[in-house]
C-alpha positions in Angstrom: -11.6 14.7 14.4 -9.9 13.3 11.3 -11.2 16.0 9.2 -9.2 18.1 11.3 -5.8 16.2 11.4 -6.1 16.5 7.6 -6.6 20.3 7.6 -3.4 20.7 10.2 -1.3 18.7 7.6 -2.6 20.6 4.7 -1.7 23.8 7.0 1.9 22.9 8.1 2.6 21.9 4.6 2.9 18.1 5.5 0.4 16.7 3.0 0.3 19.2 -0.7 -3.1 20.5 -1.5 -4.2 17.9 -4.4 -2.1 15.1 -3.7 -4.7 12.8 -3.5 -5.2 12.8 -7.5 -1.2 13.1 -7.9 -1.3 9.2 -8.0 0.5 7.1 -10.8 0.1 3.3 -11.3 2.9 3.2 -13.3 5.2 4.6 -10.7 3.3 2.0 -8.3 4.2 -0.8 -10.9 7.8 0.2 -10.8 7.6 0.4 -6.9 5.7 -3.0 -6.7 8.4 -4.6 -8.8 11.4 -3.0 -6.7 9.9 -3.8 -3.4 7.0 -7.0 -3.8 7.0 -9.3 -6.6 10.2 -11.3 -5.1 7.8 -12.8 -2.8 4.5 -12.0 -4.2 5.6 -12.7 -8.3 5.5 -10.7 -10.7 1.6 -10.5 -11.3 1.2 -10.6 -7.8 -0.4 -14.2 -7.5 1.9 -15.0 -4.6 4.1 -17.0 -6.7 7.3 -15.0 -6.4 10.7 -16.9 -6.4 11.1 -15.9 -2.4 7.8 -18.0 -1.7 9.1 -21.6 -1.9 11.5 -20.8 1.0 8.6 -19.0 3.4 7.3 -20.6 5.9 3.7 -19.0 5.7 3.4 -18.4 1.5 3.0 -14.7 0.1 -0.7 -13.5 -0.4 -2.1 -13.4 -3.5 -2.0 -9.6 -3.6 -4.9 -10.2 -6.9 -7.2 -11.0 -4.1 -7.6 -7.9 -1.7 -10.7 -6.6 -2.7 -12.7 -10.1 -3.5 -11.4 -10.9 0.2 -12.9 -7.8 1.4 -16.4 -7.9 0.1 -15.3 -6.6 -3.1 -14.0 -3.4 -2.0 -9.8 -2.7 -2.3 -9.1 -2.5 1.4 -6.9 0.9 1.4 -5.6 1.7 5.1 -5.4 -2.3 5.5 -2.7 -2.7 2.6 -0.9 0.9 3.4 -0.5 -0.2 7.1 0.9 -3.4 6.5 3.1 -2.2 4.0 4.4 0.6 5.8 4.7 -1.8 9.2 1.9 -0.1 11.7 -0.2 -4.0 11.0 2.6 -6.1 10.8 1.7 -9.8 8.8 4.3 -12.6 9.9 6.2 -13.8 7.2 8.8 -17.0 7.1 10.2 -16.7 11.1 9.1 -12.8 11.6 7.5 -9.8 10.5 7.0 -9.2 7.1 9.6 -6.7 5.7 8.6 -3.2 6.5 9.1 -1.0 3.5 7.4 2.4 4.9 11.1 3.9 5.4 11.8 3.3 1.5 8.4 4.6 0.5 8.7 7.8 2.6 8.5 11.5 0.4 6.2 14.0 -0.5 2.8 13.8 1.2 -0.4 12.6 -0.1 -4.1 11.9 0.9 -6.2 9.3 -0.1 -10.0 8.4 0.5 -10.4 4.9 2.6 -13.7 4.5 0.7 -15.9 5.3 3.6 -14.9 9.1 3.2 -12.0 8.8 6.2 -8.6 10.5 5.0 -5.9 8.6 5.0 -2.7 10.4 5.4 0.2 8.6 3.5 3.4 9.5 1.0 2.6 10.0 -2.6 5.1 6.8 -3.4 2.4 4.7 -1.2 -0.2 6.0 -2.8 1.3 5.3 -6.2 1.7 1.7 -4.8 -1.7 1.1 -3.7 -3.0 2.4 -6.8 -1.0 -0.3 -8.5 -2.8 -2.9 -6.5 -5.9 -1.7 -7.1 -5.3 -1.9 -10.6 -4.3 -5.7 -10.3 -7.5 -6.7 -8.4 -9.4 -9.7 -10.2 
C-alpha cells in the first residue's frame, strides 16, 4: 500500500523522480540555523539561548540516533518537525515549522525500506541531523 501512494505521487508530479538523492546538508545546516538552534544551540546540544526560559529544556538533537538503538529515527524527527507528532514545549506545542519547510517534493527511505513522502527542504534538514549524530 505505501509502495503505491509513492507511485501515485511520482505520477501526479507531487514528489520528482530522484528527489530522494537531491538532499543537501548544507542547505539543512542553513535551515537548522534559521529554524532550530535558538532553542536547540547552535551544535544542537540543546543549549540554545531560548532554553533557559522553557519550561521542559530543548532535546539534545546530537542524541536521536543513540536514543533510538543507534539508528537516526527519520519519520520520528520529520513529523515532529513538520507538527503531525507534536512535542510540548514551554506551555504548548513545540513550534510547527512544516508550513516554512513546504516546496518541491522529495522521498526518503525510513530505514526499514517504507517511503517517506516529505519536501526536499525537510529532507535537507534531516540530512543535517543525521550528520550531527554522536
Amino acid at each position: 500500500m505505501r509502495m503505491f501512494a509513492v507511485i501515485m505521487a511520482l505520477a501526479a508530479g507531487l514528489v520528482a523522480p530522484g528527489a530522494a538523492v537531491a538532499q543537501d546538508a548544507d542547505a539543512g545546516r542553513a535551515l537548522y540555523r534559521a529554524y532550530c538552534a535558538t532553542c536547540h544551540g547552535m551544535e544542537g546540544r540543546g543549549d540554545g539561548p531560548m532554553g533557559d526560559i522553557l519550561v521542559i529544556a530543548p532535546s539534545d538533537l546530537t542524541r536521536l540516533a543513540a536514543n533510538n538503538g543507534g539508528t537516526f529515527p527519520r519519520m520520528r524527527a520529520i513529523l515532529t518537525v513538520d507538527g503531525r507528532d507534536p512535542v510540548l514545549g514551554h506551555t504548548g506545542a513545540m513550534p510547527i515549522f512544516g508550513p516554512m519547510l513546504e516546496g518541491e517534493g522529495a522521498v526518503l527511505d525510513a530505514y526499514d525500506g517504507t517511503p517517506i513522502l516529505t519536501t526536499r527542504r525537510m529532507a535537507d534538514l534531516v540530512l543535517w541531523l543525521e550528520r550531527i549524530q554522536r
